[in-house]
matplotlib code that plots the C-alpha trace (Angstrom):
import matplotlib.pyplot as plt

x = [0.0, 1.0, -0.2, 0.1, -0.2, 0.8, 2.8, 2.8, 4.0, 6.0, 4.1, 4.9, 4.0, 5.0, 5.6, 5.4, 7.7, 5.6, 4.0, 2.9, 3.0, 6.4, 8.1, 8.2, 7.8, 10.5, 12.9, 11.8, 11.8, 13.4, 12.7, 8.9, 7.4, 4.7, 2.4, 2.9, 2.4, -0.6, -2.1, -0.5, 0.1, -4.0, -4.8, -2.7, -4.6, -5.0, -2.9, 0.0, -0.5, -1.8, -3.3, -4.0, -0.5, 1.3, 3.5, 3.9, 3.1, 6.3, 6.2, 9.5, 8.5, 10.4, 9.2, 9.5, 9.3, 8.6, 9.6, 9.8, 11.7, 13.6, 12.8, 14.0, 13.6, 14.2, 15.6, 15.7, 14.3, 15.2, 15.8, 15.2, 17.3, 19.4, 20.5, 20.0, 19.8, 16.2, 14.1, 11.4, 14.2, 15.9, 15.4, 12.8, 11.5, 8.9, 7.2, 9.0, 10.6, 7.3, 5.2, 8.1, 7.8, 3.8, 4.8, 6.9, 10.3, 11.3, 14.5, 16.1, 13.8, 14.9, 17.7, 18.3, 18.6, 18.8, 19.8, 18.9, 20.6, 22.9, 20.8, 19.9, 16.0, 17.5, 20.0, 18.6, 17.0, 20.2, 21.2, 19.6, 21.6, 21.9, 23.8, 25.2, 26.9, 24.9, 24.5, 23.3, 19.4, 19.1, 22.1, 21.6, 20.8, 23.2, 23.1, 23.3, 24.9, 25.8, 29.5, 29.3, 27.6, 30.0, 32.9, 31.5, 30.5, 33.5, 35.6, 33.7, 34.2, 37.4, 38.6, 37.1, 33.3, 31.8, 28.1, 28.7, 25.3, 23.9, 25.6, 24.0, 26.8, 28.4, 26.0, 23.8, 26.6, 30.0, 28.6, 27.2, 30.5, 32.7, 30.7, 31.0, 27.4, 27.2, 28.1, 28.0, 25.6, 26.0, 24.0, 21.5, 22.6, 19.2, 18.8, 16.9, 15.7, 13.1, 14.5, 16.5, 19.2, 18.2, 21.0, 18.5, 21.4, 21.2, 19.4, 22.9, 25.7, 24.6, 21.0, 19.3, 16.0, 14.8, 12.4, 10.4, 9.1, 6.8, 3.7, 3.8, 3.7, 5.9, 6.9, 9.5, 11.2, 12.4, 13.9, 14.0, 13.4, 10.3, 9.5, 6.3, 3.5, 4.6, 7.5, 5.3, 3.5, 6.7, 9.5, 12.5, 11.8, 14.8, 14.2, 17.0, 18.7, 19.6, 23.0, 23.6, 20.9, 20.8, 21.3, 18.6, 16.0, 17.2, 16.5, 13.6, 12.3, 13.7, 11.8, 8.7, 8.3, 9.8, 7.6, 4.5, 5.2, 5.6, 2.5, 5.0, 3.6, 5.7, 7.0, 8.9, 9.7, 8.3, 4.6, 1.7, -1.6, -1.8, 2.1, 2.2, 0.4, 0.7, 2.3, 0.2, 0.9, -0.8, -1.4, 0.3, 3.5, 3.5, 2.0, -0.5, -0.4, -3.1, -3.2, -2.9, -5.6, -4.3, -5.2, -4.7, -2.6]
y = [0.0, 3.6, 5.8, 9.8, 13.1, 16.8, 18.9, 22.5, 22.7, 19.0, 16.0, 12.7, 9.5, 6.0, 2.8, 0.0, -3.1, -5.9, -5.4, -7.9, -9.8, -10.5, -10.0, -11.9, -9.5, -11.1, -11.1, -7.0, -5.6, -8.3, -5.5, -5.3, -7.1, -9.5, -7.1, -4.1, -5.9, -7.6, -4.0, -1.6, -4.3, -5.2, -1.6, -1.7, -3.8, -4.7, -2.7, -2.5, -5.6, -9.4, -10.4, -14.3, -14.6, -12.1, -10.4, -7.1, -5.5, -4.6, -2.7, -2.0, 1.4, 4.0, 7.6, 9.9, 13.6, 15.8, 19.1, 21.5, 19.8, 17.4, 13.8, 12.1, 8.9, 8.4, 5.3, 2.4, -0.8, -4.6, -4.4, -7.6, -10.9, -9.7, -12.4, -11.8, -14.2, -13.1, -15.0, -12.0, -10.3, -12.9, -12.8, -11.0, -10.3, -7.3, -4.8, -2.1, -0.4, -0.2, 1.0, 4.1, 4.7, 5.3, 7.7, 9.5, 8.6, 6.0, 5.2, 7.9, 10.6, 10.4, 13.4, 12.6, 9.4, 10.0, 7.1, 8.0, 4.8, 2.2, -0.9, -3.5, -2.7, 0.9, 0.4, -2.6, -0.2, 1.6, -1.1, -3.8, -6.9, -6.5, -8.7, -10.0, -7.4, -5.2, -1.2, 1.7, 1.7, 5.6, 6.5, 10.5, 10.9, 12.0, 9.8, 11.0, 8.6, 9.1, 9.3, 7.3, 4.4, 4.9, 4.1, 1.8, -0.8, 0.4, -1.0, -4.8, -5.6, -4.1, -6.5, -9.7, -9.4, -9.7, -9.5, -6.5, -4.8, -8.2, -8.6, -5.1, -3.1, -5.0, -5.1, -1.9, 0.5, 0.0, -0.1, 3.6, 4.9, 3.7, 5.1, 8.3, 8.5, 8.8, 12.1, 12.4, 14.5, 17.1, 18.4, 20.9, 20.6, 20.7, 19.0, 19.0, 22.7, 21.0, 18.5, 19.4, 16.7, 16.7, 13.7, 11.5, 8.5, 5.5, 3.4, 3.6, 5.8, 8.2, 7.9, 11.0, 12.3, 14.8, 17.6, 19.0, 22.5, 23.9, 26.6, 26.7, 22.4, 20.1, 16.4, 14.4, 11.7, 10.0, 6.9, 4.1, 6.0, 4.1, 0.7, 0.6, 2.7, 0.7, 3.3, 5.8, 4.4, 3.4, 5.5, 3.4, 0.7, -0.2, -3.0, -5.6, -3.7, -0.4, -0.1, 2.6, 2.2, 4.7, 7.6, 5.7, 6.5, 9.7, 10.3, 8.9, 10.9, 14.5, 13.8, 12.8, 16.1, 17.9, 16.6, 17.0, 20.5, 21.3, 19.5, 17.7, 14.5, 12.0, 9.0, 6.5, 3.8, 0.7, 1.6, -0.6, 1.3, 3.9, 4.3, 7.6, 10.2, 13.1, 12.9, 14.6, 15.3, 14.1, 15.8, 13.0, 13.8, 10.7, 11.0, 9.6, 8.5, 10.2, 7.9, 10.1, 9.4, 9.1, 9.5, 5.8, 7.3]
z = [0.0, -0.7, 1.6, 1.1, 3.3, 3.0, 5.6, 3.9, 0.8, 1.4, -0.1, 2.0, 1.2, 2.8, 1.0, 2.8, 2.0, 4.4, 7.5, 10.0, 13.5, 13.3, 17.1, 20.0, 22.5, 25.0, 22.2, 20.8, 24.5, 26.6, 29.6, 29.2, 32.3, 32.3, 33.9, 31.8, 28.4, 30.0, 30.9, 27.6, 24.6, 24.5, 23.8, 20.9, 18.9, 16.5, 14.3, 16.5, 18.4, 17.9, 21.5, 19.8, 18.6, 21.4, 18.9, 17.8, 14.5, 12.8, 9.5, 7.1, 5.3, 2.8, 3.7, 0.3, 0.0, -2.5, -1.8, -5.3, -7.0, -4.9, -4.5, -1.5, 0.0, 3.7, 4.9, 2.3, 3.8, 3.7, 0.2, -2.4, -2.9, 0.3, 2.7, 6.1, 9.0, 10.0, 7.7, 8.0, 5.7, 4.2, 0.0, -0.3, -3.3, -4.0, -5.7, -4.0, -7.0, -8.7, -5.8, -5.3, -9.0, -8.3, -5.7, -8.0, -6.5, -9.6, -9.2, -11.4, -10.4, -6.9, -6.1, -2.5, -0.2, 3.5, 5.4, 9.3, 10.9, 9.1, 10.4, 8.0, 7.5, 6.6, 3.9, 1.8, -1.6, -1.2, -4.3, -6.4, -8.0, -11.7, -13.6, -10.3, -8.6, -6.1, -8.3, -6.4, -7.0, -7.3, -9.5, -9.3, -6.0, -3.0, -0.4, 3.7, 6.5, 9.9, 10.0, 13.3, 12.7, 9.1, 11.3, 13.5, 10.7, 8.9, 11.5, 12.0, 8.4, 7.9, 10.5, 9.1, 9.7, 6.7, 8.0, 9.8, 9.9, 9.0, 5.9, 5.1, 4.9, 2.5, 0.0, 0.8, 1.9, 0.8, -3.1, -3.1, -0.8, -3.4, -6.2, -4.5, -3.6, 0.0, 2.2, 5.6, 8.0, 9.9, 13.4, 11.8, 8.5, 6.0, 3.5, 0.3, 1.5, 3.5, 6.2, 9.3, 10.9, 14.5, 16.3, 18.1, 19.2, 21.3, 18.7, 17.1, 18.2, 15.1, 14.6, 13.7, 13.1, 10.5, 10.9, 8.2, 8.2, 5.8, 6.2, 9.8, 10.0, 11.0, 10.9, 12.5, 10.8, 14.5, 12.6, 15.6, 18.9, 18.7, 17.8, 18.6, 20.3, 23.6, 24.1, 24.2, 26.9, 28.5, 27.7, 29.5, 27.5, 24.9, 22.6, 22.0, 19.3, 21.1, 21.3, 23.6, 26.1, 28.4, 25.7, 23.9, 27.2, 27.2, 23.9, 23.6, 26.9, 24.9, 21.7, 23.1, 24.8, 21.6, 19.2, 21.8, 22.4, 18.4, 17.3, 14.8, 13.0, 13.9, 11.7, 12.6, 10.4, 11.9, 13.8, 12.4, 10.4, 9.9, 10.6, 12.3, 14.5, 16.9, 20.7, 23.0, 26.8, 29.7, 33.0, 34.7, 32.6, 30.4, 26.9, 24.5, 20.9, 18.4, 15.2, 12.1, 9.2, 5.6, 1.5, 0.0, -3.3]

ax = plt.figure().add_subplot(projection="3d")
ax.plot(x, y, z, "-o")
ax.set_aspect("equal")
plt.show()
């Protein structure tokens, strides 16, 4: 499904590459108690939540924006014919390329990629196998990194791991560096004239966020500060992949009130239908999260 909204003057649609029960949720938040997912996870059903099946809803989704003239795709997904450990991930095969060319982001219409975190179910469209060989999948586009998580990944397969990221970097990362593709963020640098980079780490030592600004709105691209609605409701809960903990809390505690006090519509890039919403303060200092309606493109 292709799902599109307007902030301002921005048009932003999300394509979704699968969606589904997919996580455990000892395994996703191995901190969640018994008795909180017995009293939160129920009300999050059923788009965010499978009470038959106890596991979470997990989407994989590329966010585009088109701003003027600029095209941009945030955050690249699994990716097809990619092998991955997780078999949720592993070879896929779908109609991604086809469903971004019907949001007008075909692959050599789009002018910027921005990569917000160099996880696995980030990077995968970053390049598509042709002939063989893995070719960056949106030739005239500049792609964005974190410099951080760059150096981090960098490092693991430069000393022998060849799945660092899951394989991902590998085959997603390294081709577009070395075709000189890929530069690397900055702290309040904007991009595409429309998209702020606001450093939300923790998630990965340089996760950031992105904040659009158009017509007196606002959107917030938060990457993985949030999983799922349950870290709204519970703000100290990590899931299993954060690798910095504690700065991932505090982040997550910073943007919640951020977003909330900016009436910013907030995507993340894995929540269940309809995939984002609005974060709204409660009296007893925690927050609430307001679903956001949609136009099926």
């Amino acid at each position: 499904m292709i799902f599109t909204r307007r902030i301002g003057r921005a048009e932003v649609t999300n394509v979704i590459e699968y969606s589904g029960p997919t996580h455990d949720p000892a395994v996703v938040f191995p901190e969640l108690g018994a008795e909180d997912l017995a009293r939160i996870a129920p009300k999050l059903a059923p788009h965010h939540y499978v009470v038959a099946m106890n596991r979470f809803i997990v989407t994989i989704q590329l966010w585009v924006v088109r701003f003027d003239d600029k095209v941009v795709v945030i955050d690249t997904g699994v990716g097809n014919f990619k092998t991955r450990a997780a078999a949720r991930m592993n070879m896929l095969n779908t109609l991604v390329l086809p469903w971004l060319e019907a949001a007008g982001a075909g692959p050599d219409k789009v002018t910027h990629v921005v990569i917000t975190h160099l996880h696995s179910d980030h990077v995968g469209w970053n390049t598509r196998l042709v002939d063989g060989r893995w070719l960056p999948t949106f030739p005239n586009a500049r792609h964005f990194m974190p410099k951080a998580d760059f150096d981090l990944f960098d490092a693991q397969y430069r000393d022998g791991n060849a799945l660092a990221s899951a394989g991902s970097f590998a085959d997603s990362v390294l081709p577009v560096v070395e075709d000189g593709l890929v530069e690397f963020v900055e702290p309040g640098q904007i991009i595409a004239g429309c998209l702020e980079v606001e450093p939300l780490p923790g998630h990965t030592p340089g996760q950031y966020g992105l904040r659009l600004r158009s017509e007196g709105q606002e959107g917030m691209f938060c990457a993985d500060v949030f999983h799922s609605p349950m870290q709204i409701a519970l703000p100290e809960l990590n899931t299993a992949f954060c690798m910095q903990p504690e700065a991932a809390r505090a982040t997550r505690r910073a943007l919640l009130s951020r977003v909330a006090d900016r009436n910013a519509l907030v995507m993340p890039c894995h929540f269940g239908a309809p995939y984002c919403g609005y974060i709204v303060s409660c009296p007893d200092g925690g927050f609430n999260f307001l679903p956001e309606t949609a136009t099926l493109r």
